[in-house]
C-alpha positions in Angstrom: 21.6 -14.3 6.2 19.1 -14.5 3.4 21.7 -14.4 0.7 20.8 -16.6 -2.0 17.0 -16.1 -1.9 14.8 -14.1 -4.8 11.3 -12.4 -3.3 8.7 -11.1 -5.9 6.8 -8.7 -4.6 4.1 -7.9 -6.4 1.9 -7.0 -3.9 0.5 -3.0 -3.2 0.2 -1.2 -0.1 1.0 -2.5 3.4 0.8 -5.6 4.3 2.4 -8.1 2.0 5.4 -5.8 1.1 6.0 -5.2 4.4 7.2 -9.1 4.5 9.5 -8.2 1.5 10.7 -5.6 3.1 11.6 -7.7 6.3 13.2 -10.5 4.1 15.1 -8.0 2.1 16.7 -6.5 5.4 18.9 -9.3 6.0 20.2 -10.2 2.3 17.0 -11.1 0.4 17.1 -10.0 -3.5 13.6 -8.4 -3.6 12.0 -7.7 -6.9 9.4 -4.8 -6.5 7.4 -5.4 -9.3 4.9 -2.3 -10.1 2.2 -1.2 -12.3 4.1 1.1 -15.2 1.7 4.5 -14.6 1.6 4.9 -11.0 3.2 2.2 -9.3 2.2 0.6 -5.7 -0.2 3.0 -4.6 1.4 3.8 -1.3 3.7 5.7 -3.1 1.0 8.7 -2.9 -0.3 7.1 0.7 0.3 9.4 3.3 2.5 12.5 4.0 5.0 13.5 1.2 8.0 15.9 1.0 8.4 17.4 -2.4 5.8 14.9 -4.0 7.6 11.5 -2.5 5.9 9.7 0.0 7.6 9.2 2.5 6.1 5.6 3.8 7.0 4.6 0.4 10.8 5.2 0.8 11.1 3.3 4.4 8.5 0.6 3.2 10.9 -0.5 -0.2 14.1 0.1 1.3 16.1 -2.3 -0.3 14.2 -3.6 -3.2 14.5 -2.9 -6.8 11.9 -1.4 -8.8 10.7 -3.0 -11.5 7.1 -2.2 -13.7 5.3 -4.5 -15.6 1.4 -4.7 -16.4 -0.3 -7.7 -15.0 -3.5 -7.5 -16.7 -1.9 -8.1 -20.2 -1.2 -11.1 -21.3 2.8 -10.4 -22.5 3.1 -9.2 -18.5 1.6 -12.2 -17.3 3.8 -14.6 -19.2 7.0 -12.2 -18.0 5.5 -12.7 -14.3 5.9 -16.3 -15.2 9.1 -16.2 -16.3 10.7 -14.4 -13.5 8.9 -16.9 -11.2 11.3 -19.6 -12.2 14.0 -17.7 -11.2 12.5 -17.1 -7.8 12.0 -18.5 -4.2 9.0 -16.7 -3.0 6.6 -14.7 -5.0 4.3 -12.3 -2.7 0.5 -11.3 -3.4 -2.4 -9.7 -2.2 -4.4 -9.5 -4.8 -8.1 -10.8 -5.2 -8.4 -14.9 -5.6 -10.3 -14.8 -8.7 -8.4 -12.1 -10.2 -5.1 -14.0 -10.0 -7.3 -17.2 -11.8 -7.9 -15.0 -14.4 -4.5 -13.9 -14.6 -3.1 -17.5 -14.4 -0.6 -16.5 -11.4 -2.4 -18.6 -9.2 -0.5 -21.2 -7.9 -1.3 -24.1 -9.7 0.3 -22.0 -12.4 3.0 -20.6 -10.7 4.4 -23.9 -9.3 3.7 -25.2 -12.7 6.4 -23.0 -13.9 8.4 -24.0 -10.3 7.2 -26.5 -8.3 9.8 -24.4 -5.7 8.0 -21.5 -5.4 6.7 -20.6 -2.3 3.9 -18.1 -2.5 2.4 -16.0 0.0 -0.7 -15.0 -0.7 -2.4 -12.2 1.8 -6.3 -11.4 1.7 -8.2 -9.4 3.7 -10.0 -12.4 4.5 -8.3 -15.5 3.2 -8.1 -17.6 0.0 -11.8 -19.7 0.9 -14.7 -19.0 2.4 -17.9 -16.7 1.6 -15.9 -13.6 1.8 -12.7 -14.6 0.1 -13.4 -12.6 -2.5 -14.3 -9.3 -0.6 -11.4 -6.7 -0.9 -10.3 -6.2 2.5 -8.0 -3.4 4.1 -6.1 -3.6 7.5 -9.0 -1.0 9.1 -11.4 -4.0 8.8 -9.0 -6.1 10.0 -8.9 -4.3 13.1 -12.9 -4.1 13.4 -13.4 -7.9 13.0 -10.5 -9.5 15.1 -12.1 -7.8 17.9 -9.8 -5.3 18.6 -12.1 -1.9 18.1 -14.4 -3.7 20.4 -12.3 -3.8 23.7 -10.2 -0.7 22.9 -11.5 2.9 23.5 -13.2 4.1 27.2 -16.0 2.1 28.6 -18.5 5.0 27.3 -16.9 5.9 24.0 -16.8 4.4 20.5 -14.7 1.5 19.7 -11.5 2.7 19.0 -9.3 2.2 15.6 -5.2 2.8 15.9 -3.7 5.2 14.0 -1.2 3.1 12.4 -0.8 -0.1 10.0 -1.7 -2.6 13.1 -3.6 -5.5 11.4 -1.6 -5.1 8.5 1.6 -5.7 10.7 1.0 -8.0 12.6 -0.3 -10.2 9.5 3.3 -9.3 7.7 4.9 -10.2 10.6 2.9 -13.6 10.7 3.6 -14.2 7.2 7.4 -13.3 7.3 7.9 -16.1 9.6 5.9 -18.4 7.7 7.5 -17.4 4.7 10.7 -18.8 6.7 9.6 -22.0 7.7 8.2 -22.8 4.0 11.8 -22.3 2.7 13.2 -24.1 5.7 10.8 -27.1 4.4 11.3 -26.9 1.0 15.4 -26.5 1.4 16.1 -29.1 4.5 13.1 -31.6 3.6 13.9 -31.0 0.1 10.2 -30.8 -0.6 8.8 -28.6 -3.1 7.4 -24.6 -2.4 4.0 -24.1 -1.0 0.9 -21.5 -0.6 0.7 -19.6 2.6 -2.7 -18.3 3.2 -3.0 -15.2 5.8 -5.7 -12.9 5.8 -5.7 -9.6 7.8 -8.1 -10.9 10.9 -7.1 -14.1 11.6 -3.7 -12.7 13.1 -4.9 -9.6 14.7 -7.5 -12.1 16.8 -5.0 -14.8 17.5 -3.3 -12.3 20.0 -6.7 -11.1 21.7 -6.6 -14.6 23.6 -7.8 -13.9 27.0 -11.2 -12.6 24.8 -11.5 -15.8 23.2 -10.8 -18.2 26.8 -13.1 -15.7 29.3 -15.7 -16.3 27.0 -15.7 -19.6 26.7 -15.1 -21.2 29.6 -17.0 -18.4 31.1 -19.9 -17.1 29.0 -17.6 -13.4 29.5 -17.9 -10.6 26.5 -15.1 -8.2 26.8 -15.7 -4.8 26.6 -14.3 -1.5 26.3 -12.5 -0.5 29.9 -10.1 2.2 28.6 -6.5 1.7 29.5 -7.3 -0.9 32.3 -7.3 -4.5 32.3 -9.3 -6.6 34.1 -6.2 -9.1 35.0 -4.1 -7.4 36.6 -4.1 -3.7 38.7 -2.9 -1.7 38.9 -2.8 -1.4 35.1 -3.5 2.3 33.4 -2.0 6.0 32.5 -1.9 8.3 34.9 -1.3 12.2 34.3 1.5 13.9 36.3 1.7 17.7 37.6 3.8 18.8 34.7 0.5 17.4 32.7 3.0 14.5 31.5 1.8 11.1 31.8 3.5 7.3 32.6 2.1 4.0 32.3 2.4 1.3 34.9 1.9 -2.7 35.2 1.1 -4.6 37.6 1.0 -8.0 35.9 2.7 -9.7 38.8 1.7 -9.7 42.7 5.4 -8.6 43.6 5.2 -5.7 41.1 1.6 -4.7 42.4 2.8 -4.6 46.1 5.8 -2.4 45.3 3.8 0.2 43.8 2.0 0.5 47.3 5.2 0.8 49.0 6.3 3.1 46.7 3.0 5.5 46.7 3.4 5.5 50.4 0.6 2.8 51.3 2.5 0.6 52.6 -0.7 -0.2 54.9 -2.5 -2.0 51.7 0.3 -5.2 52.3 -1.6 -5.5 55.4 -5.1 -5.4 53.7 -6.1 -8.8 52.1 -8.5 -7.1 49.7 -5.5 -5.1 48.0 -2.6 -7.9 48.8 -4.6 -11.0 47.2 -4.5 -11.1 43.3 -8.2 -12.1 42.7 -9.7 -9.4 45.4 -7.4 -7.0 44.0 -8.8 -6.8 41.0 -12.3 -6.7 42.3 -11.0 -3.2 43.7 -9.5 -2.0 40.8 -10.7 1.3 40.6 -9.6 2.1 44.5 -6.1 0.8 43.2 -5.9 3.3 39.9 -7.3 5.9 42.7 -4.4 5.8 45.0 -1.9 5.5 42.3 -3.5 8.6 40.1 -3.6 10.6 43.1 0.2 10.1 44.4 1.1 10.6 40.8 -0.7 13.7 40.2 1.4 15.3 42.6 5.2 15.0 41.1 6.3 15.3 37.9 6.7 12.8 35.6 11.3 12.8 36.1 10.0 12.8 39.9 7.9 10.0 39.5 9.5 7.9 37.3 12.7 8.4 40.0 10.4 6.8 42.8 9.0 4.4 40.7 12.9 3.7 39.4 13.9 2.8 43.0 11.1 0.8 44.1 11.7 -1.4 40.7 7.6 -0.7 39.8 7.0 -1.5 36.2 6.2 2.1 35.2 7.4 4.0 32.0 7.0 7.4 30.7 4.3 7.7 27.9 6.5 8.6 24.7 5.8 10.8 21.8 8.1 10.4 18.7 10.7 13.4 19.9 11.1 11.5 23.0 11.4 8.3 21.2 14.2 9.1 19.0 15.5 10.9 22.2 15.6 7.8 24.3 19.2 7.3 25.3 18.3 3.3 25.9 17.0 3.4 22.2 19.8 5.1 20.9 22.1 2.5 22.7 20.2 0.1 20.2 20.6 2.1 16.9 16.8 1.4 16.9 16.5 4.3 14.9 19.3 5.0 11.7 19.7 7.9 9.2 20.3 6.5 5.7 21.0 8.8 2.8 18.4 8.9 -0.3 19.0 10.9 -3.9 16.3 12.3 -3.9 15.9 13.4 -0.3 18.5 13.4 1.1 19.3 11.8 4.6 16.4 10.4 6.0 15.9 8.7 9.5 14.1 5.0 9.3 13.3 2.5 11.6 16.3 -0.1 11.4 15.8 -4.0 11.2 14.4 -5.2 14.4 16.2 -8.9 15.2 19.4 -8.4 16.7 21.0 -11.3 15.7 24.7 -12.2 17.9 26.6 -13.1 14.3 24.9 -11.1 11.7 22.9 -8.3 10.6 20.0 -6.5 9.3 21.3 -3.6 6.7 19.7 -0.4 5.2 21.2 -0.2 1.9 19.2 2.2 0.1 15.4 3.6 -0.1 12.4 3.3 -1.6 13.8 3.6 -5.6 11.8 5.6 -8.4 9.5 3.8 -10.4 11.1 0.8 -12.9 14.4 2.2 -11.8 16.1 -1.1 -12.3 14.2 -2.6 -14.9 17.0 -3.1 -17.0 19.2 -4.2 -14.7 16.4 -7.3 -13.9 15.3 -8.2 -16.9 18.3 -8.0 -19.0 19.9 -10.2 -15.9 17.3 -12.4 -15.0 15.6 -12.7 -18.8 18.2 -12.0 -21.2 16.1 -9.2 -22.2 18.0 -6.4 -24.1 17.5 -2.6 -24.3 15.7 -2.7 -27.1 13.5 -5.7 -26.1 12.8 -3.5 -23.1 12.2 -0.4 -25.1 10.0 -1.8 -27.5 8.1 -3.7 -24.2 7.9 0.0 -22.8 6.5 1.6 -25.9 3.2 -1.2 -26.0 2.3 -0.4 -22.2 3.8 -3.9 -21.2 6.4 -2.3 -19.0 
């Protein structure tokens, strides 16, 4: 679907190349350009098998690895170069920094004035912290997030995954999208897009925002509960499994009564009304623990099943990849890498009804295919590129 369109990525660790990656799933050519030692840090993030990382191989599936140093001069003028043979060139590093470099935009869409360039900050390209470095962990600490998650008399609580950082790639992937749709059905030129790692992360924390203005209200930390709908938690079985359950809407709340065997509550106002209902929350998540508490979780979920309650089992990974519904979906494919061998990945999330996302390769070693760019792109030769490699350029 993207066929046609060049990404630089020269971005490290999570966030921006995440949008690469995402482009570069459905027919993107994505350039991963790295620094010639060590490469994009997050190839030594995380969990390895015999020294690869593995984040590193799902992360740059389908780009090609190039190296080149941006702090010299020679690499900056190459970074140049390649950008007018691109569509979108992808950064996250420091405003002042790129300046000095001169791959800030005014330079870049000197060299194109088609370039669209994303540029993602910890906290944005202005401001009296734009120049702060920022990771996705703050991120997740200012938007407001650590503040409402975690039990009423715990710490606030971080995730222990990428979440600030995806939800800004996924933010900036579709604006990404809608620059090119500008640029190539306006037929106006390429633009910056500006995305830190907060403002996305707090745009989804909405009802925060409204309660507390329209009604002086400061959220805070309630563990799994929510205080706009119940019931709305985890509740532990007798085979010490646990299931989730919504009640978001008033039909969904009353069949969980029915299907808990308190089919007196329809007749209570105080547990059939939305509003009051919440004001008894914790008699709700009472009822509903104690029912649950006394089947298993496959005798549970069969109750819940035929009463059509929004309730799910609460998955670890094995059951994940076991999930016969997810596996109906592919949602989960195993690709095969040279260096270790089959591997199974996450596979592109938009189903589409006339094309596809693909897989077609890994994360690739380090300036595996800088020959292949640069004597395509540039003209360079193997000798140019050797004699580039031997000065540190490359």
């Amino acid at each position: 679907m993207l066929d046609g369109i060049r990404v630089l990525d020269l971005a490290t660790l999570a966030a921006a190349p995440l949008v690469a990656t995402y482009l570069g799933e459905f027919g993107a050519d994505v350039i991963k350009v790295e620094e010639p030692r060590h490469g994009d840090p997050i190839r030594a993030w995380g969990h390895q098998r015999c020294g690869i990382g593995l984040m590193w191989k799902s992360i740059s599936r389908n780009k090609r690895s190039i190296t080149l140093d941006l702090r010299c001069p020679e690499g900056q003028a190459l970074v140049r170069r390649l950008v007018e043979h691109s569509d979108v060139a992808i950064f996250n590093t420091r405003p002042q920094t790129l300046r000095k470099w001169g791959l800030d935009y005014e330079n870049l869409r000197a060299v194109n004035d088609r370039i669209v360039v994303l540029h993602i900050t910890g906290y944005g390209l202005s401001g009296p912290k734009s120049e702060r470095p920022g990771f996705g962990t703050l991120g997740e600490a200012m938007s407001g997030f650590a503040h409402i998650t975690g039990q009423a008399d715990g710490p606030p609580t971080l995730p222990p995954f990428m979440l600030a950082d995806g939800v800004a790639s996924l933010n900036a992937a579709y604006a990404v999208m809608m620059a090119l749709y500008h640029r190539d059905v306006h037929n106006a030129p390429g633009q910056l897009i500006d995305v830190n790692l907060i403002d996305p992360l707090a745009r989804l924390l909405e009802q925060t925002l409204l309660d507390y203005d329209q009604l002086g209200l400061v959220a805070e930390r309630s563990g799994n509960r929510w205080d706009i709908s119940a019931p709305r938690n985890t509740y532990r079985t007798a085979d010490g499994r646990w299931l989730a359950m919504s009640g978001s809407s008033p039909a969904l709340a009353l069949r969980v009564f029915k299907a808990i065997g308190r089919a007196d509550l329809l007749h209570d106002a105080d547990f059939v009304d939305p509003q009051r209902r919440l004001a008894r929350a914790r008699d709700v998540d009472a009822a509903v623990a104690d029912w649950v508490a006394g089947k298993t979780l496959s005798e549970a979920m069969a109750v819940f099943e035929a009463h059509e309650v929004a309730a799910a089992p609460v998955y670890d990974i094995s059951d994940l990849v076991a999930d016969e519904q997810l596996a109906h979906r592919n949602v989960f494919i195993s690709v095969e890498d040279r260096e270790l061998g089959s591997m199974t990945v996450q596979a592109p999330v938009p189903r589409f009804s006339s094309a596809s996302g693909t897989v077609a390769h890994l994360g690739p070693r380090l300036g595996e295919h800088n020959a292949e760019v640069y004597g395509e792109l540039l003209g360079l030769t193997a000798d140019d590129i050797e004699d580039l490699h031997a000065r540190g350029v490359l």
